[in-house]
Structures are given as structure tokens and as C-alpha cells.
C-alpha positions as protocol buffer text, in pm:
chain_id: "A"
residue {
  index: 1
  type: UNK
  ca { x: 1508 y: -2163 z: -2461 }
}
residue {
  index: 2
  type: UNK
  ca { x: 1174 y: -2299 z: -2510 }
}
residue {
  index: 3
  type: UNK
  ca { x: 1006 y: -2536 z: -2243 }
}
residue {
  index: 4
  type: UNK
  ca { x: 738 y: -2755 z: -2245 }
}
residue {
  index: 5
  type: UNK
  ca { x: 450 y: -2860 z: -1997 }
}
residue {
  index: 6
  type: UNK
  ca { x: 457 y: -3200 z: -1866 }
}
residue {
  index: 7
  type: UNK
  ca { x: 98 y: -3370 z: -1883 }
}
residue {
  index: 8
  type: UNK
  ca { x: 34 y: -3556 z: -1530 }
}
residue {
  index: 9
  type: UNK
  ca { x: -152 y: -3873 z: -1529 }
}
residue {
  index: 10
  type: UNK
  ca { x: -513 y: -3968 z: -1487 }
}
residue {
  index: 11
  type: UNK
  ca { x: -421 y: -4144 z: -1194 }
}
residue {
  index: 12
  type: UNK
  ca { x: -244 y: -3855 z: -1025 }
}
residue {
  index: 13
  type: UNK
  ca { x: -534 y: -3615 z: -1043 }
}
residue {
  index: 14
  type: UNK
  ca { x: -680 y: -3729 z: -703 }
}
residue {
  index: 15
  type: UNK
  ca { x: -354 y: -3619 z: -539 }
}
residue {
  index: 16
  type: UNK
  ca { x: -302 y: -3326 z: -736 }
}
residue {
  index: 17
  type: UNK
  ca { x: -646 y: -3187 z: -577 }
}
residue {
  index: 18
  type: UNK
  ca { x: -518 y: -3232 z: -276 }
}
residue {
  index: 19
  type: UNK
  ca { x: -174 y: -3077 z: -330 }
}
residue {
  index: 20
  type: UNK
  ca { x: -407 y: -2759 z: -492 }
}
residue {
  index: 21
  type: UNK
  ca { x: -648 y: -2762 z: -209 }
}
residue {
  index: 22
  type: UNK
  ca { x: -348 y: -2727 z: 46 }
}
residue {
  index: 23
  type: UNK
  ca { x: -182 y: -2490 z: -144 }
}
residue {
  index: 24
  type: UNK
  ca { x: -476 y: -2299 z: -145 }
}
residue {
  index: 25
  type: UNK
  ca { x: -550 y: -2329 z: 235 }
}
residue {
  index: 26
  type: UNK
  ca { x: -176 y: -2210 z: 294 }
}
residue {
  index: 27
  type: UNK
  ca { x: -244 y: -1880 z: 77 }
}
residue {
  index: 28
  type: UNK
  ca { x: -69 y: -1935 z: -237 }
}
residue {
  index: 29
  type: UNK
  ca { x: -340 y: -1885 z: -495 }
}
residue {
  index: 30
  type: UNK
  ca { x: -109 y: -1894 z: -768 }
}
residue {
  index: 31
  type: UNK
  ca { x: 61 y: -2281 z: -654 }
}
residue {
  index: 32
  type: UNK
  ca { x: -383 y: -2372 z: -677 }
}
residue {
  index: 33
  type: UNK
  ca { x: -446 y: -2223 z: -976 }
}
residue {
  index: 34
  type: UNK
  ca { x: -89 y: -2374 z: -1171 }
}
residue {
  index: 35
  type: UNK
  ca { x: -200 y: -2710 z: -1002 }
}
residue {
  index: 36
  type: UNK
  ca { x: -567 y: -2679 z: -1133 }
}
residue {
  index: 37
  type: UNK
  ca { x: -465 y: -2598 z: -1487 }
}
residue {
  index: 38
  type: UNK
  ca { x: -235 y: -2950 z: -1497 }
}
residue {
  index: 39
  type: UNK
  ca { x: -527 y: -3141 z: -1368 }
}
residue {
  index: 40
  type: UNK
  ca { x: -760 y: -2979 z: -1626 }
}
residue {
  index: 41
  type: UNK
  ca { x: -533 y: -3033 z: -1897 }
}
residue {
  index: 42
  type: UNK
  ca { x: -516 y: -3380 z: -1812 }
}
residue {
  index: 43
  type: UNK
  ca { x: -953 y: -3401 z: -1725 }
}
residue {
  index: 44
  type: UNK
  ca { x: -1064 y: -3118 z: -1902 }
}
residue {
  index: 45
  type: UNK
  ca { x: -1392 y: -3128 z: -1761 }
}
residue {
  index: 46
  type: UNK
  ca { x: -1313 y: -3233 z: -1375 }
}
residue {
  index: 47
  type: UNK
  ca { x: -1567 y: -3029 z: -1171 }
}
residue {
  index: 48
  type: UNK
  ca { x: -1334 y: -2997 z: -866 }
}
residue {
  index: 49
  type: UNK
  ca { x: -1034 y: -2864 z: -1019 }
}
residue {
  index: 50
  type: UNK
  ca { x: -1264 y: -2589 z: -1249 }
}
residue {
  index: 51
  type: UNK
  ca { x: -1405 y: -2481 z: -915 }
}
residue {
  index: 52
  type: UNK
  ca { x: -1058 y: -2465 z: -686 }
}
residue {
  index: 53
  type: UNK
  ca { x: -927 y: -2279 z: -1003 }
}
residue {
  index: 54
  type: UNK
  ca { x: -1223 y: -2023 z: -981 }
}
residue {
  index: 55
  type: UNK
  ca { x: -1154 y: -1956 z: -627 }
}
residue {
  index: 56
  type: UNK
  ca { x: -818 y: -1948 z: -640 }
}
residue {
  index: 57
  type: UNK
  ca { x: -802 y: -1680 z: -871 }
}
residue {
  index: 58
  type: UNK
  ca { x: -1093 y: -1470 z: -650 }
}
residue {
  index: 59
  type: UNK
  ca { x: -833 y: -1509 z: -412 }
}
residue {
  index: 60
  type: UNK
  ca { x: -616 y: -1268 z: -611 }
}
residue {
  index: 61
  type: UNK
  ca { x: -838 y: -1025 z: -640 }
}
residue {
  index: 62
  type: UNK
  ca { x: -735 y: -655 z: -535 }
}
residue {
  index: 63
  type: UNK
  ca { x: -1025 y: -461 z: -671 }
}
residue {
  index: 64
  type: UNK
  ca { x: -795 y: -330 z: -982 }
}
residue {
  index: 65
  type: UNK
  ca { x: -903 y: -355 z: -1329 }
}
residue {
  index: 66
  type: UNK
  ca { x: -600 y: -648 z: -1380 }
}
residue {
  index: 67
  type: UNK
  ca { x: -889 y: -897 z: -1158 }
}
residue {
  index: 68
  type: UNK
  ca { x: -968 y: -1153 z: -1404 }
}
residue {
  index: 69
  type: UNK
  ca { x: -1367 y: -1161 z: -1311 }
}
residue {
  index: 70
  type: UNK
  ca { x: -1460 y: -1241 z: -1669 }
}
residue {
  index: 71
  type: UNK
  ca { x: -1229 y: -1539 z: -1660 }
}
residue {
  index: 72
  type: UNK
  ca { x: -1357 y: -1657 z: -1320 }
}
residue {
  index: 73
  type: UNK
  ca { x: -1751 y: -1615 z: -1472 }
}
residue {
  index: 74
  type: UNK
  ca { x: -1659 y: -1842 z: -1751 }
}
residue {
  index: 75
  type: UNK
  ca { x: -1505 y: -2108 z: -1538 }
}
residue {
  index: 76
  type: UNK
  ca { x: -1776 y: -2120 z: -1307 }
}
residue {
  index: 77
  type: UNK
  ca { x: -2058 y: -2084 z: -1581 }
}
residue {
  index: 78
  type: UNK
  ca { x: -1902 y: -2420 z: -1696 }
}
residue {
  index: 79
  type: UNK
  ca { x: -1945 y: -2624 z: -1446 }
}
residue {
  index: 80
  type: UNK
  ca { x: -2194 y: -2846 z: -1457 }
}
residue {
  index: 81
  type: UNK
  ca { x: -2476 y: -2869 z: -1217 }
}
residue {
  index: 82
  type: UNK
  ca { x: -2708 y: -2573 z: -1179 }
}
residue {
  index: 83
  type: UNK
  ca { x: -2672 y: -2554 z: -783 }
}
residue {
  index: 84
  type: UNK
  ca { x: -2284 y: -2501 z: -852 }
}
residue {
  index: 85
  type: UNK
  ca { x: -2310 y: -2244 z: -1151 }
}
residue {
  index: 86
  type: UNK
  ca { x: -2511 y: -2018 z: -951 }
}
residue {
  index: 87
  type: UNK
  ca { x: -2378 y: -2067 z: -611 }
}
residue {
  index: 88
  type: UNK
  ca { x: -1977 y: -2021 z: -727 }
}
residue {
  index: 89
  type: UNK
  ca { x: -2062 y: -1709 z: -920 }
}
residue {
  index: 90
  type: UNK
  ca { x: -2233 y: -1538 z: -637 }
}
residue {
  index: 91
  type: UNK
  ca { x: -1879 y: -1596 z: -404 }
}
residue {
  index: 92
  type: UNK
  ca { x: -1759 y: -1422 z: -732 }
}
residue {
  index: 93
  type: UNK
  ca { x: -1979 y: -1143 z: -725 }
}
residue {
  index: 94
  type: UNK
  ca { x: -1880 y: -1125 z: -313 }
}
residue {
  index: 95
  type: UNK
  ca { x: -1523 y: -1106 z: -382 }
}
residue {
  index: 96
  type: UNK
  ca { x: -1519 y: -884 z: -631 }
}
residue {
  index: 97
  type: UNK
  ca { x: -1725 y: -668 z: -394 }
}
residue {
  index: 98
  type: UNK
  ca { x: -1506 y: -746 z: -87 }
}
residue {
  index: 99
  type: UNK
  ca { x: -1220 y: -644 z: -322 }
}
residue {
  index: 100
  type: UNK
  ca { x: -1382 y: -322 z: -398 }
}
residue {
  index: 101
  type: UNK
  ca { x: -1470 y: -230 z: -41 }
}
residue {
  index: 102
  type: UNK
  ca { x: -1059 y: -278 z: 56 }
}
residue {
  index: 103
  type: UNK
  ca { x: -1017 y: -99 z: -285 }
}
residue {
  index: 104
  type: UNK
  ca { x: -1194 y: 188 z: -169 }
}
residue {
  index: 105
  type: UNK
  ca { x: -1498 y: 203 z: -414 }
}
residue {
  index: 106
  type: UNK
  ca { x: -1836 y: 399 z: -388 }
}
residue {
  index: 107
  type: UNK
  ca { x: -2094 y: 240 z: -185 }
}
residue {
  index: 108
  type: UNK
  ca { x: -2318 y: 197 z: -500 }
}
residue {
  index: 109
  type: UNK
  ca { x: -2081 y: -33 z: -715 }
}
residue {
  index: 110
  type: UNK
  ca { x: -2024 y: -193 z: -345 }
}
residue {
  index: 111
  type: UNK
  ca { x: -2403 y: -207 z: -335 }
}
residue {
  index: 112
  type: UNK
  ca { x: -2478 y: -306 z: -674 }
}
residue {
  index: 113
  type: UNK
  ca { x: -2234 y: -638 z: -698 }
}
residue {
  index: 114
  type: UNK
  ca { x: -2326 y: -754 z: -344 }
}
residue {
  index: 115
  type: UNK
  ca { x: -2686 y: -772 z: -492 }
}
residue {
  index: 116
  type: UNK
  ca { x: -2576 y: -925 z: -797 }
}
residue {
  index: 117
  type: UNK
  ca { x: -2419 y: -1221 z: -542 }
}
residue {
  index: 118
  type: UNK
  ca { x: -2743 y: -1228 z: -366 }
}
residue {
  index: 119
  type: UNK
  ca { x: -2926 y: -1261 z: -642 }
}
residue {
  index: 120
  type: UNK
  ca { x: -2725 y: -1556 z: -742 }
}
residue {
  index: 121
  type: UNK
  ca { x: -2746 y: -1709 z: -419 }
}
residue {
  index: 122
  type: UNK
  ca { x: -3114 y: -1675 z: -395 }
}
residue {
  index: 123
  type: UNK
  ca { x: -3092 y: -1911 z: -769 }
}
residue {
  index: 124
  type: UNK
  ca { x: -2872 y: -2141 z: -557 }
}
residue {
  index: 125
  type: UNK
  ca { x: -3087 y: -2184 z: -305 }
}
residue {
  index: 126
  type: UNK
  ca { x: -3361 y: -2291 z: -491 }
}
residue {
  index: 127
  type: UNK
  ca { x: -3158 y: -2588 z: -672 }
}
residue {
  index: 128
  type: UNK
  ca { x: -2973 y: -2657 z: -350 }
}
residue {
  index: 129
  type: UNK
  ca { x: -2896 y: -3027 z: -206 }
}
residue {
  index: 130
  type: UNK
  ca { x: -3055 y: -3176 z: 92 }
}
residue {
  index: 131
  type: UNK
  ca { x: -2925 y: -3020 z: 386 }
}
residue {
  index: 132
  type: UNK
  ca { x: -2686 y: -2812 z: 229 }
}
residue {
  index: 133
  type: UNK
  ca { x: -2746 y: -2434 z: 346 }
}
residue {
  index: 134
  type: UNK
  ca { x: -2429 y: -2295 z: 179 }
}
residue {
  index: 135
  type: UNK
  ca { x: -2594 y: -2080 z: -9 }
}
residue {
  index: 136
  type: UNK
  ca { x: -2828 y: -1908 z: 271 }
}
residue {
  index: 137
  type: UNK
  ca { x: -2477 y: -1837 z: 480 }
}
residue {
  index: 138
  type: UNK
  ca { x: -2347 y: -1646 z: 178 }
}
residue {
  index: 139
  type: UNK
  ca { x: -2642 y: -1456 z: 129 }
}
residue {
  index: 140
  type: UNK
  ca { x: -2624 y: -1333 z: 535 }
}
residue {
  index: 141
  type: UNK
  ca { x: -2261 y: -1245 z: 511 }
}
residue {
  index: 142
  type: UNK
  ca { x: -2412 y: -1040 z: 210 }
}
residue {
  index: 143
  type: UNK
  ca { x: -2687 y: -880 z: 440 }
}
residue {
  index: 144
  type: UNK
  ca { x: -2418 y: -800 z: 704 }
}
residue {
  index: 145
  type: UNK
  ca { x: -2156 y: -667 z: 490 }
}
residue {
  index: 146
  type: UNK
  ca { x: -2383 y: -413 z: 302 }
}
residue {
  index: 147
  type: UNK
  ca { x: -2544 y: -348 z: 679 }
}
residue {
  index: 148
  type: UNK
  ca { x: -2165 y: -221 z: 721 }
}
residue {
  index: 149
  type: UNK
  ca { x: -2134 y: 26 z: 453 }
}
residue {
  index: 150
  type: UNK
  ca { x: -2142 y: 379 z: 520 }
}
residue {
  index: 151
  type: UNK
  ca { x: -2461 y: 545 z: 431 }
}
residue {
  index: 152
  type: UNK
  ca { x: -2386 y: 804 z: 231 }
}
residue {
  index: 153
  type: UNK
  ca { x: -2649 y: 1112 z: 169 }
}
residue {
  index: 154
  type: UNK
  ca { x: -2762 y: 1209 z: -169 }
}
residue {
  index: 155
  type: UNK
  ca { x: -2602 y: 1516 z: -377 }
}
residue {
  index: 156
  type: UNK
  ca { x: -2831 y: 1809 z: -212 }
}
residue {
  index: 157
  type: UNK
  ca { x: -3108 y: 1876 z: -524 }
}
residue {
  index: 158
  type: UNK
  ca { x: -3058 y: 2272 z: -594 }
}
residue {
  index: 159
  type: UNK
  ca { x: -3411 y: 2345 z: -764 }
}
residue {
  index: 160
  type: UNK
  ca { x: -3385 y: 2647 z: -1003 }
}
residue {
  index: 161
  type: UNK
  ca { x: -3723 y: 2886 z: -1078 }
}
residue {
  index: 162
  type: UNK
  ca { x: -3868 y: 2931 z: -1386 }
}
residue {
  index: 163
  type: UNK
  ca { x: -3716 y: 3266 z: -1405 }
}
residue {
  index: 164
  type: UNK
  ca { x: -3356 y: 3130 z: -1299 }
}
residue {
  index: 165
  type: UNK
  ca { x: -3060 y: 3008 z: -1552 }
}
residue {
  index: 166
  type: UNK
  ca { x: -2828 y: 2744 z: -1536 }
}
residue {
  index: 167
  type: UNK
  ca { x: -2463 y: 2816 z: -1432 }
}
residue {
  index: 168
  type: UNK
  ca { x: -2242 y: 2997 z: -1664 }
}
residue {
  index: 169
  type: UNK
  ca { x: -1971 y: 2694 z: -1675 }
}
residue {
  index: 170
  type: UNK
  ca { x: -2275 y: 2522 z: -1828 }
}
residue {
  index: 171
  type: UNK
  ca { x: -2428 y: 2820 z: -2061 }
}
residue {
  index: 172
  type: UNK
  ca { x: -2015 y: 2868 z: -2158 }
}
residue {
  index: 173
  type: UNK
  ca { x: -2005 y: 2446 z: -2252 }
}
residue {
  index: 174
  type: UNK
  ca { x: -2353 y: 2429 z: -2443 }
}
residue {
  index: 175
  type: UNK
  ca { x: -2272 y: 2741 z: -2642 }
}
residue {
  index: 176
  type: UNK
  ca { x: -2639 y: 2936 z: -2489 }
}
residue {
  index: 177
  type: UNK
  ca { x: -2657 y: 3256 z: -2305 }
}
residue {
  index: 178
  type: UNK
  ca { x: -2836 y: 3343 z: -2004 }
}
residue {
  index: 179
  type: UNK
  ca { x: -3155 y: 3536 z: -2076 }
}
């Protein structure tokens, strides 16, 4: 049995935001995003619905390697006005690194995409609208989450001599001898 998708009209689009926005503020990512893709399939290029899609789907993210990231970067590298490109990628840099931290990741991949979202919030900033200090709140929660993270120490450096040889495992894997 083979279905089709019903195309909603132009005129419904202002309600279906709302329906998606709801649905979103409820929890139910996946009723946002389904909404989102009917809207942009009848205004492909509707800023609101393109952005409510990206963050619905950030909402799904677990910190797996299933998290459509790529997907979300795209969307949100679409969009139209500089402000919003940069801005909307950094919250997808954050949640992937929120993700990660419930995911249980190293500190440096935590460490390395929280900077990648600051960095993109920084770009925000500087195209920002009057009055609009969105960006500088993400970048905080940024500071404070990293703040959180564990410090971790360093592998401890064991120095060898001149006169002193690698370890056999590595000697047996290189195909050398010890001298």
C-alpha cells in the first residue's frame, strides 16, 4: 500500500507554526519536526519553520553516532540572515556537547565542541539585533558548563635516558630489538 503526503496550504502555514511550536514545547520533537517538513514543503524557504525543524531535531539528540548534526548544520547554514546562521549553529554545537556530556564522553571532545559553539556565538554577537543579547546568554551557559567538567590530569610523561629502550610490546610491534 503506497501513501501519499498531503500538501497544506499557504494559508495554513501560520497555524501550522504554532501547532509545531506547541508540539515542541510539550516534548515531542518528532510531532515539530513532521509539522516543519509540511510547512517547508509548502514555503520551502520559510525561516521559522527551517529553524523549529533544526531545534527540534537537537532535541533528539543522545550523543550516539545516529544524531543527525550534519543535517541540523545544513538547515541552519540555510537560513538566511547572518545573525541566525551563526547563532542557531552554536545551540547546535551546545547540544551536541550537552549530548555528549549525558553520553559520557572525554572532557576534550566535551571541551572542543563547547568552543566550537562559543566561537559561533562570539560571530553572532557581532551581527546581533538591537537589544537582543541571545547570543551573550549562550555563550555564559557555555562558560559555566565547561567550568563544570571534571579536570582531568594529563597521562604522567615517563622520560626514557639515552641509554634506555622502549618497551618490548613496542620493540615486538616495530620489528627492532633492544640494544
Amino acid at each position: 500500500m503506497e501513501f501519499q503526503l498531503k500538501t497544506i496550504s499557504r494559508d495554513g502555514i501560520a497555524e501550522a507554526i504554532s501547532k509545531a511550536e506547541l508540539y515542541r514545547y510539550l516534548h515531542e520533537p518528532e510531532e515539530t519536526e513532521s509539522i516543519c517538513h509540511d510547512v517547508l514543503a509548502a514555503d520551502p524557504g520559510n525561516q521559522l519553520a527551517m529553524r523549529l525543524l533544526g531545534l527540534a531535531i537537537t532535541d533528539q539528540f543522545s550523543g550516539q553516532s545516529s544524531d543527525r548534526y550534519a543535517e541540523v548544520e545544513k538547515i541552519f547554514q540555510d537560513l538566511s540572515s547572518p545573525y541566525e546562521r551563526h547563532y542557531y549553529t552554536g545551540i547546535l554545537y551546545e547540544r551536541r556537547a550537552k549530548a555528549h556530556m549525558r553520553a559520557g564522553f572525554p572532557r576534550q571532545i566535551l571541551v572542543s565542541s563547547f568552543l566550537e559553539a562559543m566561537h559561533c556565538f562570539e560571530e553572532a554577537e557581532k551581527n546581533r539585533p538591537p537589544n537582543n543579547d541571545d547570543a551573550l546568554l549562550r555563550w555564559n551557559r557555555c562558560v559555566r558548563l565547561l567550568e563544570m567538567l571534571p579536570q582531568t590530569e594529563g597521562p604522567k610523561e615517563e622520560f626514557l635516558e639515552d641509554h634506555d629502550s622502549a618497551p618490548l610490546e613496542v620493540l615486538r610491534r616495530t620489528g627492532t630489538r633492544a640494544r
